[in-house]
VOVO-591367 format. One line per 8 residues: number of its first residue (from 1); their letters; for each residue x, y, z of C-alpha. Coordinates in steps of 0.05 Angstrom, whole numbers. Example, Ala and Ser with C-alpha at 12.3 -4.5 7.8 and 13.67 -1.06 7.14 Angstrom:
% VOVO-591367
1) as) 246/-90/156  273/-21/143;
END
This chain:
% VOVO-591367
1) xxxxxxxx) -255/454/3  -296/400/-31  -364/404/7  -441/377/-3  -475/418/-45  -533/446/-6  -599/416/-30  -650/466/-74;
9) xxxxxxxx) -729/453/-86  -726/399/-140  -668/368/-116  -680/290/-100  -638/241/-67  -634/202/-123  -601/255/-169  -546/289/-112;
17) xxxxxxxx) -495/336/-142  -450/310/-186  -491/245/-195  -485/254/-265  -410/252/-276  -425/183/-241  -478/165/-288  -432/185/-349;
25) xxxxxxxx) -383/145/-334  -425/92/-323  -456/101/-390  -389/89/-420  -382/27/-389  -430/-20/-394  -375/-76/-405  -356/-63/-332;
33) xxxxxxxx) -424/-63/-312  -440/-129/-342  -381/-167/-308  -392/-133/-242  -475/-158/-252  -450/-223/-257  -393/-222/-207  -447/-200/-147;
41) xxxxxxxx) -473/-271/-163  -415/-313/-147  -366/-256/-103  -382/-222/-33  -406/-161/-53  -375/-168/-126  -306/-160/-108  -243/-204/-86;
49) xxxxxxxx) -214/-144/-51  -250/-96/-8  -207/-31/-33  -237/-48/-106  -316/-32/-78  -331/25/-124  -388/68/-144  -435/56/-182;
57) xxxxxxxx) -390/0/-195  -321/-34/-201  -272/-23/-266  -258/-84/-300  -194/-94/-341  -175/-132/-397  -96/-120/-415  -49/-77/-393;
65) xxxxxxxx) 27/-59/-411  80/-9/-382  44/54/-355  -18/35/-381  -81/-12/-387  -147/-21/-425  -216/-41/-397  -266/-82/-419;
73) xxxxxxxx) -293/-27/-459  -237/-14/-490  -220/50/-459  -139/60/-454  -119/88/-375  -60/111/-348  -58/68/-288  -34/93/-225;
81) xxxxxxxx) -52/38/-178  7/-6/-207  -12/-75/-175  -27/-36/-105  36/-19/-111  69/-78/-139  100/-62/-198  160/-13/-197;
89) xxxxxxxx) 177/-34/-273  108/-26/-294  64/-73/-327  84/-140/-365  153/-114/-368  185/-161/-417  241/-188/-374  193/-202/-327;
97) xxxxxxxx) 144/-241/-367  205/-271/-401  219/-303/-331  158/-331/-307  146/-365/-377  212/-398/-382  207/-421/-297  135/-451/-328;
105) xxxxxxxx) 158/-488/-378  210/-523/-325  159/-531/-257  100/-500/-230  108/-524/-165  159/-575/-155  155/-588/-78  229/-585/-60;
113) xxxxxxxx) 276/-523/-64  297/-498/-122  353/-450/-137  314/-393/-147  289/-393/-73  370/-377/-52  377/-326/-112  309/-290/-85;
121) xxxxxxxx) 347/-292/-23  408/-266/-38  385/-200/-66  341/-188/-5  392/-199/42  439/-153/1  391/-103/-6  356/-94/55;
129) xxxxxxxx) 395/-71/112  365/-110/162  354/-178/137  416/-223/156  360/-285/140  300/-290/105  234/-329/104  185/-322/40;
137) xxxxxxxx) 110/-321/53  62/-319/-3  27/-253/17  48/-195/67  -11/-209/109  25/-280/122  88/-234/134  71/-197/184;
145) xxxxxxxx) 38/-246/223  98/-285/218  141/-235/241  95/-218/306  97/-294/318  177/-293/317  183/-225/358  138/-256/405;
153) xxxxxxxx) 181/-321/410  238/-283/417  232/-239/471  179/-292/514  128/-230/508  57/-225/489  42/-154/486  48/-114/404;
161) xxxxxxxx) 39/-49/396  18/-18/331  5/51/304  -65/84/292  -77/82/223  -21/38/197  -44/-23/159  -7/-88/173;
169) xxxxxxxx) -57/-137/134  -117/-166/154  -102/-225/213  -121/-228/274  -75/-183/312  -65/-127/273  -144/-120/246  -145/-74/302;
177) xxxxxxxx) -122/9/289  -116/9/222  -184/61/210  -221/104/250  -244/98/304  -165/81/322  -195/38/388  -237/-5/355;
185) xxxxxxxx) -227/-72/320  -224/-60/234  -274/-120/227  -323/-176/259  -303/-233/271  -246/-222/317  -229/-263/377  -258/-231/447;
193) xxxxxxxx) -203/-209/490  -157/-187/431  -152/-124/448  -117/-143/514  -54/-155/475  -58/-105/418  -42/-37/454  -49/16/389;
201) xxxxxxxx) -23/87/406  -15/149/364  54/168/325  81/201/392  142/195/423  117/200/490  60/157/485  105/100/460;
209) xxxxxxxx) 160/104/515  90/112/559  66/29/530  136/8/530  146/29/606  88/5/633  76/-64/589  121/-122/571;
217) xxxxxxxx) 117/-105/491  150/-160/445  152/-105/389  126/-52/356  100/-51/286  89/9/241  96/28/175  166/72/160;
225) xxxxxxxx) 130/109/106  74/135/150  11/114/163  -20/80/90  46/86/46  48/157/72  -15/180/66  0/211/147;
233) xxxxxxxx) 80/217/149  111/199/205  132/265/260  205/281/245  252/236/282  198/188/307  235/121/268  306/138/304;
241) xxxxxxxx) 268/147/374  219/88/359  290/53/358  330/74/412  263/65/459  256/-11/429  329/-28/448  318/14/515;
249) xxxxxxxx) 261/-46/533  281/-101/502  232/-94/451  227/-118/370  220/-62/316  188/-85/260  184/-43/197  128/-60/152;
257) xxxxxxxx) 163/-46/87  102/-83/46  93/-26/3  159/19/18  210/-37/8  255/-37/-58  210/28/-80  232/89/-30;
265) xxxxxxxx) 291/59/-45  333/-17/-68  338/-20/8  265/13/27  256/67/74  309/36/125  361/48/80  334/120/61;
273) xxxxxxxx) 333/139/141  392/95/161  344/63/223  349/-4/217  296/-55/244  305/-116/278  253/-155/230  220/-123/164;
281) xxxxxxxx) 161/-145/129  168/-148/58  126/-154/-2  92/-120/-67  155/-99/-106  183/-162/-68  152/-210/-127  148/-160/-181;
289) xxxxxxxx) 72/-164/-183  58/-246/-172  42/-269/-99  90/-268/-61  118/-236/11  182/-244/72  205/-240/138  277/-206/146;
297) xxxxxxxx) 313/-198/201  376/-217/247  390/-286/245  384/-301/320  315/-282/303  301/-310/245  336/-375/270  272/-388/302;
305) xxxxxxxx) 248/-414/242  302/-457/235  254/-525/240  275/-574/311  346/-540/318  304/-479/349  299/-524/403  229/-496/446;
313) xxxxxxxx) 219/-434/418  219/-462/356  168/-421/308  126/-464/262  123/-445/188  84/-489/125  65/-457/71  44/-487/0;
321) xxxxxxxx) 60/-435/-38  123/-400/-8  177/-382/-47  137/-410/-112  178/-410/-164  135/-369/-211  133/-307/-155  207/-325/-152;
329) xxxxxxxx) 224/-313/-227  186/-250/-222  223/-225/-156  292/-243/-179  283/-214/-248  249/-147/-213  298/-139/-148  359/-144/-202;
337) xxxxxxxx) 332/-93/-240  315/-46/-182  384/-54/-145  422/5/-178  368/41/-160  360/79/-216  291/63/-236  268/80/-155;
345) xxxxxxxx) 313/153/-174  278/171/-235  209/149/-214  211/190/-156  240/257/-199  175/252/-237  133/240/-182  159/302/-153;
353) xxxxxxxx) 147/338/-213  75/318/-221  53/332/-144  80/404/-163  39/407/-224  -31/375/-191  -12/422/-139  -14/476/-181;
361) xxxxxxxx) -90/456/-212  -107/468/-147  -87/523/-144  -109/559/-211  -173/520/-202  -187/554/-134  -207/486/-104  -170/491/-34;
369) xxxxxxxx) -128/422/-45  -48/400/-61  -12/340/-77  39/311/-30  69/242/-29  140/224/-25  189/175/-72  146/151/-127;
377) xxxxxxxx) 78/163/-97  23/219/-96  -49/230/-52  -95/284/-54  -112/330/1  -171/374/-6  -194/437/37  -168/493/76;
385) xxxxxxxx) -121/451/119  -84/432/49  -52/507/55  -14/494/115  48/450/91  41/396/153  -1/327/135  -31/303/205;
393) xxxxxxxx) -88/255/231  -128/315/246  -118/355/175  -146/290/138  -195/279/180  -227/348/157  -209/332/89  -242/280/72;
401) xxxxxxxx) -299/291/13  -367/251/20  -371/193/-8  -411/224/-70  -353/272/-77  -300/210/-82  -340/177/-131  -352/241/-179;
409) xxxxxxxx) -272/243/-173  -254/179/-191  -309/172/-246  -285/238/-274  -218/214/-276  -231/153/-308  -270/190/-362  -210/231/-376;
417) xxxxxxxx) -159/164/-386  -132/161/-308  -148/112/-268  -132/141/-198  -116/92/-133  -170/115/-83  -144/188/-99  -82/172/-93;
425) xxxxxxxx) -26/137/-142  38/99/-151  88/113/-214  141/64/-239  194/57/-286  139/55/-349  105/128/-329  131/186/-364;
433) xxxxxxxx) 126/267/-385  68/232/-435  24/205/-374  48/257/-317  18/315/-377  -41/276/-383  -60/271/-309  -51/333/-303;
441) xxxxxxxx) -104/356/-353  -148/305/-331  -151/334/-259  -160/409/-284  -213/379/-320  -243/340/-261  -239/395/-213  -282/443/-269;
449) xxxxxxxx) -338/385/-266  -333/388/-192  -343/465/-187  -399/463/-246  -436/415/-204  -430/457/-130  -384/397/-105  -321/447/-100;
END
């Protein structure tokens, strides 16, 4: 198990263990440094996106293409965080790009519908087992807060309930849950009284048919993978009970397919499990990698959205930028690519194969620790509770390295060419034996530094 290295006489809290794989890569990276400098000037904290807050501070990139990218330094990384997920083809896939420049040379933004709005459409609904209708948004924050506002209009009900630990975006209702402490809000800021209808339980049979027998819920929102794309997998038979209890109370499930959808599988995890949903958030993959997200669902629910015909419970829905037709180009070009589902198949195959081979660095290392993951993703576990096969709330909780420890990871990593995804990683269609060989060196390599420097 990764632990704190116990402090010695000359030891100083300005030079902890394993400071100086920190301070190497650092030294390798002044580029990065520089931007980052100048970025604390004019950004909160340096950063447009509070997962990129890094020590000792954030990478910068200049290109990237396929599997791979290069920083301002000119450093070449294998890039496992893939758009946060976005990009199942990898980056600037040709066909792709091809898209978006020819949609730019007709209209940016022409304010009317275009055809590419109904194409975008069209695959969803094919693909995605629940959505009979769909409504594009331009982020899956704006998603899921749609869908919570249609469930709500829907059933006449205030009440959602959410999962501890699943992350839904970052509005006002669902900023609640998503990290520990599970009963108390994710931010400031939030409206008082909130809380009052936000009900967040465990992944638990029991406790949900407990909320859903005691409250009027308008729906229940989780994510199909498992609590952050998987990170805590869902109890065995919890989506296929989650549904029959829904349809028991006359409540909405909602899967939050953000990250999931088009990559478990063309038709996400719904297809995969065969539990359908009565709305799905969509996103990510959605818009191959430009801004983009959707609302699917049955279309006496989405027909809420349908403008004055709604009649009363009519859901109001603007929105500058949705279905742009740039994010369109790149999600029709992407979701027509991913429907065989070919690319999702042999994605996944070498994910497998590379959580087996991390896996076994752990294992020759003697670092207590294993790779798990499912479809084309990967995480980390470190310590003793990595041994026991089962992935649970409590396990991570007593897995978790310091802070210093995460940092001496993911600067180790980057030293050695990866560029890790909060330990953690996504593969696409561009990844191959090349990259999963390389990561796999790289870690054996990490975990040595680790060990040299009392961290493991």
């Amino acid at each position: 198990m990764i632990t704190e290295k116990p402090r010695h006489a000359g030891d100083t809290a300005e030079a902890p263990a394993g400071r100086d794989v920190v301070l190497r890569w650092a030294a390798e990276n002044p580029g990065s440094a520089a931007l980052h400098q100048r970025a604390r000037g004019l950004l909160p904290g340096g950063v447009t996106h509070d997962v990129r807050l890094a020590e000792p501070f954030p990478l910068a990139v200049a290109r990237a293409d396929g599997a791979r990218k290069w920083d301002v330094d000119g450093h070449e990384l294998i890039c496992y965080v893939m758009g946060h997920g976005a990009l199942l083809l990898g980056h600037s896939h040709p066909e792709v790009v091809a898209a978006v420049r020819a949609q730019a040379g007709l209209a940016f933004h022409p304010g009317a519908g275009h055809e590419l709005e109904s194409d975008w459409a069209e695959l969803v609904v094919r693909l995605v087992p629940s959505a009979e209708r769909v409504r594009f948004t331009s982020s899956g924050t704006e998603a899921s807060l749609l869908a919570l506002r249609v469930a709500r209009a829907a059933t006449g009900r205030d009440t959602i309930v959410k999962l501890a630990g699943h992350f839904h975006g970052w509005h006002d209702q669902v900023a609640v849950g998503s990290d520990p402490p599970f009963d108390q809000p994710d931010t400031a800021g939030l409206p008082r009284g909130l809380a009052s209808s936000v009900a967040v339980i465990p992944a638990d049979e029991g406790a949900l048919a407990g909320v859903l027998r005691t409250r009027d819920v308008a729906a229940v929102i989780l994510e199909p993978s498992g609590a952050a794309w998987g990170t805590v997998p869902l109890p065995p038979g919890f989506l296929a009970a989650a549904r029959r209890l829904a349809s028991e109370s006359g409540t909405l499930l909602v899967f939050d397919e953000v990250v999931s959808g088009f990559r478990w599988a063309p038709g996400g995890v719904q297809q995969v499990t065969g539990v359908v949903p009565d709305l799905t958030v969509l996103g990510k993959v959605l818009a191959g990698g430009m801004p983009g997200g959707a609302v699917g669902g049955r279309a006496d629910l989405m027909d809420h959205l349908a403008g004055p015909a709604a009649g009363s419970r009519r859901v109001a829905h603007p929105g500058t930028h949705n279905a742009h037709p740039l994010a369109a180009a790149a999600g029709v070009t992407t979701l027509r690519l991913a429907a065989p589902g070919g690319l999702q198949a042999g994605a996944g195959r070498l994910a497998a194969a590379l959580r087996d081979e991390l896996t076994a660095v752990f294992e020759r290392s003697g670092v207590a620790g294993r790779a798990y993951g499912e479809s084309s993703t990967f995480h980390l576990l470190f310590g003793p509770e990595s041994a026991s096969g089962t992935v649970d709330a409590a396990a991570l909780k007593n897995s978790v390295p310091p802070a210093s420890v995460s940092a001496a990871l993911h600067c180790s990593m980057l030293s050695e060419g990866v560029h890790l995804f909060h330990g953690s990683g996504f593969l696409s269609a561009a990844h191959g034996e090349r990259e999963a060989e390389q990561t796999v060196r790289a870690l054996a390599t990490t975990l040595r530094r680790l060990q040299a420097a009392g961290l493991a």
